[in-house]
C-alpha positions as a Markdown table, in Angstrom:
| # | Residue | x | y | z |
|---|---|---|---|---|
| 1 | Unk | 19.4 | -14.3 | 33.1 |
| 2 | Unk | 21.8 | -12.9 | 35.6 |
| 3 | Unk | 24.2 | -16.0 | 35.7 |
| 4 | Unk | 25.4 | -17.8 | 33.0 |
| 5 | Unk | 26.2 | -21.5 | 32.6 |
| 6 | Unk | 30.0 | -21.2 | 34.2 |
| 7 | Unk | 28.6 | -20.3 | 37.5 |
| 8 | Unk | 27.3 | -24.1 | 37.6 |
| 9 | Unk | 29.8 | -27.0 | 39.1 |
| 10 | Unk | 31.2 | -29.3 | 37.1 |
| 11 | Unk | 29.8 | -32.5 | 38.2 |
| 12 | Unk | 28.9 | -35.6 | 36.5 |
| 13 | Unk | 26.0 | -36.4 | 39.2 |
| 14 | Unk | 24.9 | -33.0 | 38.8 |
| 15 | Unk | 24.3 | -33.2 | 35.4 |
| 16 | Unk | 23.4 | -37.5 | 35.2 |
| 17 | Unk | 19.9 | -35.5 | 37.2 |
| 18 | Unk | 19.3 | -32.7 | 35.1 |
| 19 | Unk | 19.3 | -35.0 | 32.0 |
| 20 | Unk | 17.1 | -37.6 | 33.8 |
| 21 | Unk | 15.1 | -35.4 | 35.3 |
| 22 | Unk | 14.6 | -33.5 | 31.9 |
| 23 | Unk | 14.3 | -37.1 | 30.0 |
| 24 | Unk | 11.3 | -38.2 | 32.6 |
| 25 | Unk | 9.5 | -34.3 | 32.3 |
| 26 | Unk | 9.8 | -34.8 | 28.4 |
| 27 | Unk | 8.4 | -38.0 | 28.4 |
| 28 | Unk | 5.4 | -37.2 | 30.7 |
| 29 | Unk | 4.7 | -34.0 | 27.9 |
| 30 | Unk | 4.8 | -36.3 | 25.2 |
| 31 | Unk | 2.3 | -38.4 | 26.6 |
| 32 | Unk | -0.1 | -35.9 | 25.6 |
| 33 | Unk | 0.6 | -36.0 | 22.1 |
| 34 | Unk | 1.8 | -39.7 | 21.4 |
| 35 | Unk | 1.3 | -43.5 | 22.8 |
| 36 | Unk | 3.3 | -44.6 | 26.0 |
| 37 | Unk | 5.9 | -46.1 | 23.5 |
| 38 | Unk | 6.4 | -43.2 | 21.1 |
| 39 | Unk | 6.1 | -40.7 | 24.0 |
| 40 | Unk | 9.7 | -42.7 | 25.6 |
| 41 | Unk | 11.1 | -42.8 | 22.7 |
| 42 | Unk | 10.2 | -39.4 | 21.6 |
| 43 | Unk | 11.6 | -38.0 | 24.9 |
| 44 | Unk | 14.6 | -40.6 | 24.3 |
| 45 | Unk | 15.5 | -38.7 | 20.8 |
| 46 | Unk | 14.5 | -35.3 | 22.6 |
| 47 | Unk | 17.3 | -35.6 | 25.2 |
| 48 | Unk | 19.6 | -37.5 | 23.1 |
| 49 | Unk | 19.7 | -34.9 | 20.6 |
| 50 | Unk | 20.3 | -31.7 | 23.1 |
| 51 | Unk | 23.0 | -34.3 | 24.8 |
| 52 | Unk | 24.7 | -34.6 | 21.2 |
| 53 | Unk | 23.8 | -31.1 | 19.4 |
| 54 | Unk | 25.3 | -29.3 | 22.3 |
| 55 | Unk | 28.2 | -31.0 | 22.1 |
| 56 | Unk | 28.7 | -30.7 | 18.8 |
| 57 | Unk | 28.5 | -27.1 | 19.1 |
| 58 | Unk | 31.3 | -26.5 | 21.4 |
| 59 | Unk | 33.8 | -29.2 | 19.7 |
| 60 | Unk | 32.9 | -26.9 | 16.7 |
| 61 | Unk | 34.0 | -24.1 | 18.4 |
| 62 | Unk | 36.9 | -25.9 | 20.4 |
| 63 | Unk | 35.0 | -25.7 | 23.9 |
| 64 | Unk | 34.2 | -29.2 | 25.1 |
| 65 | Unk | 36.0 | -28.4 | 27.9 |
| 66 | Unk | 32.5 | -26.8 | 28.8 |
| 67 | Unk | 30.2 | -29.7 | 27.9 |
| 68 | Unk | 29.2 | -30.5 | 31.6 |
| 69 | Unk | 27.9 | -27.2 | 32.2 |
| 70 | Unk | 26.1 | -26.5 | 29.0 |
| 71 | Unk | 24.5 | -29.5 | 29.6 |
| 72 | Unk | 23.6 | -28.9 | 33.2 |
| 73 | Unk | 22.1 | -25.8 | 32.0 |
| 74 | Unk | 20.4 | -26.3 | 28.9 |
| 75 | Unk | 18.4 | -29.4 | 31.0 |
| 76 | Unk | 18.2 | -27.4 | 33.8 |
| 77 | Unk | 16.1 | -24.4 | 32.0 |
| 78 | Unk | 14.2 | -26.6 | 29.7 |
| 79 | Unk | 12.9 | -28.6 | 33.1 |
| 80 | Unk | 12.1 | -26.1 | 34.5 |
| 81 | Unk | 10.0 | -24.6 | 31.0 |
| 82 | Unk | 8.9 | -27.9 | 30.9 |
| 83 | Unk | 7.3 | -27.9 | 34.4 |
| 84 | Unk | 5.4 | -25.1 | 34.0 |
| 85 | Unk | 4.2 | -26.6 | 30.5 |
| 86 | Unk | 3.1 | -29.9 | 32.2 |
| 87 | Unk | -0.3 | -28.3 | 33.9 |
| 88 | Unk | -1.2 | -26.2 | 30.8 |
| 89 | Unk | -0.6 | -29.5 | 28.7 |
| 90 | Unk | -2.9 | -31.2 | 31.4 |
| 91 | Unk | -5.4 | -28.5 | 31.2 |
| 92 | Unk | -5.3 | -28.6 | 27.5 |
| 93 | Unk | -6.2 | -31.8 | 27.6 |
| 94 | Unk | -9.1 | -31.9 | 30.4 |
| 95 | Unk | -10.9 | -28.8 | 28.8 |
| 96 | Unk | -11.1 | -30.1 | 25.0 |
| 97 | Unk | -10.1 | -27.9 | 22.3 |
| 98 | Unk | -14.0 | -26.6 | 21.6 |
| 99 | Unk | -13.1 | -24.7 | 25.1 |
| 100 | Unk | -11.7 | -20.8 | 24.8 |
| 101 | Unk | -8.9 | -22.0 | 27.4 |
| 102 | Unk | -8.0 | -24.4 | 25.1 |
| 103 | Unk | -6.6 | -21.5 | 23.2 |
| 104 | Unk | -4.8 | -19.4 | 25.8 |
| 105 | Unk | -3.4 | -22.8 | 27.2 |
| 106 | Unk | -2.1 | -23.2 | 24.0 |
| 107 | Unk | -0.5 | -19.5 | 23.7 |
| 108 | Unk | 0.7 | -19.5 | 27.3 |
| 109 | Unk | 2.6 | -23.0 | 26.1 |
| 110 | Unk | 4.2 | -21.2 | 22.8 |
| 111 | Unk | 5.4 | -17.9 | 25.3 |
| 112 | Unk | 7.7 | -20.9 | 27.3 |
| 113 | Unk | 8.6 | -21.6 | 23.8 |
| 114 | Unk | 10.1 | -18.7 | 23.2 |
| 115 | Unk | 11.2 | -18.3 | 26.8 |
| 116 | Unk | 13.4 | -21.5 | 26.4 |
| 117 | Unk | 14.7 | -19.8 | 23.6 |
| 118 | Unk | 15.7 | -16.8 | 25.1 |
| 119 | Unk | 17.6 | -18.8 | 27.9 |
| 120 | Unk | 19.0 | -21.3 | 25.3 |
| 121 | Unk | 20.5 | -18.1 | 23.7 |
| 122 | Unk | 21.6 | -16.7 | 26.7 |
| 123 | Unk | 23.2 | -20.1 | 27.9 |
| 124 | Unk | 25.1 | -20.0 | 24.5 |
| 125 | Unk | 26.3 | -16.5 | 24.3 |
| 126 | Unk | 27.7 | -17.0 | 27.8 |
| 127 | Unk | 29.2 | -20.5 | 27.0 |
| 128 | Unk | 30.6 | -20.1 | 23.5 |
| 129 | Unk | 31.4 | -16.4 | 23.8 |
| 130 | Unk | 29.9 | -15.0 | 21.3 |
| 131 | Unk | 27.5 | -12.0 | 20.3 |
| 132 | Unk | 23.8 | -12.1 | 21.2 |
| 133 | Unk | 22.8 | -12.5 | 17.3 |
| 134 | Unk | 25.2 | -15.5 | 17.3 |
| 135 | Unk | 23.8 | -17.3 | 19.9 |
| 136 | Unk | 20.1 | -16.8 | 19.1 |
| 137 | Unk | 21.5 | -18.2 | 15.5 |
| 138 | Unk | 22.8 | -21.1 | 17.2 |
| 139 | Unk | 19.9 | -21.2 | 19.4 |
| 140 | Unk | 17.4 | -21.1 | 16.7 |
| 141 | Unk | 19.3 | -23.1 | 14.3 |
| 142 | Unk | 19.1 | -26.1 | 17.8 |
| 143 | Unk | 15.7 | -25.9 | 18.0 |
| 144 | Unk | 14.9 | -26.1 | 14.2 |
| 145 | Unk | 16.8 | -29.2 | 13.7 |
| 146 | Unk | 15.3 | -30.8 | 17.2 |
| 147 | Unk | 12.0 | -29.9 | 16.6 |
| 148 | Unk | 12.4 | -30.7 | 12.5 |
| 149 | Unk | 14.0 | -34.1 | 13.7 |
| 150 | Unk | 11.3 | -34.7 | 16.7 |
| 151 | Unk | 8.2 | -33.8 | 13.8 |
| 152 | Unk | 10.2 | -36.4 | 11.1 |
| 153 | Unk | 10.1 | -39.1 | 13.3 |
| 154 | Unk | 6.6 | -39.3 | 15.4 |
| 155 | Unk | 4.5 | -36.6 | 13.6 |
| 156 | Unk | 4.6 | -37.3 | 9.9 |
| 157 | Unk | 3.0 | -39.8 | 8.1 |
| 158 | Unk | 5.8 | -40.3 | 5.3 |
| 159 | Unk | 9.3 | -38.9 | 4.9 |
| 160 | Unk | 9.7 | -35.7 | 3.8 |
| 161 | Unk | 6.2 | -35.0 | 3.8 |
């Protein structure tokens, strides 16, 4: 949390990985939760809409200028939330949810949560230079419409259900 997204380059290649890398991570968690196909394209929408929603934010606010490393960074944290979610997903899984570290899997996975959260609004306050309630606004405010969007589309049985 002591550097902010403007310490990274800005470099296409840099970020081309982050996003891919992120992308393949995503898809690998989704796994646990959906079919090979609904887990791609579930990690396909996940990365599509942090790709578009955080650009969307900065043209809002006249910044696209800063795209690249918003990008960069946003990917960059949530890999590395996401690789430290992968072996509590896997344990998860292996133990069965009748097993008490089922539960504190489960816990230990919503504390990333909010971790990535606390990055995300770090990355924004940094990026769109704003006030700390701001960016966790804009920071909640992402991860309500991706999750809402992610839960729409592979979780729910009918629309607006």
């Amino acid at each position: 949390m002591k550097a902010g997204p403007q310490d990274l380059p800005t470099s296409q290649t840099f970020l081309i990985y982050t996003v891919t890398s992120y992308a393949l991570v995503s898809f690998l968690l989704a796994l646990f939760l959906l079919s090979a196909g609904q887990a791609f394209f579930a990690a396909l929408v996940d990365t599509s809409l942090m790709v578009l929603l955080s650009y969307v934010i900065l043209w809002m606010k006249e910044l696209s200028q800063r795209w690249y490393q918003m990008l960069t960074a946003m990917t960059g944290a949530s890999l590395v939330i996401a690789l430290f979610a992968l072996p509590l997903y896997i344990a998860r899984y292996m133990v069965g949810s009748e097993n008490a570290f089922f539960d504190i899997a489960t816990l230990l996975i919503y504390s990333l949560l909010v971790w990535n959260l606390a990055i995300f609004t770090h990355i924004f306050r940094h990026t769109l230079n704003v006030p700390y309630l701001a960016a966790l606004l804009f920071a909640g405010l992402y991860a309500y419409i991706s999750i809402r969007i992610i839960d729409i589309l592979f979780f729910t049985t009918e629309i607006g259900a």
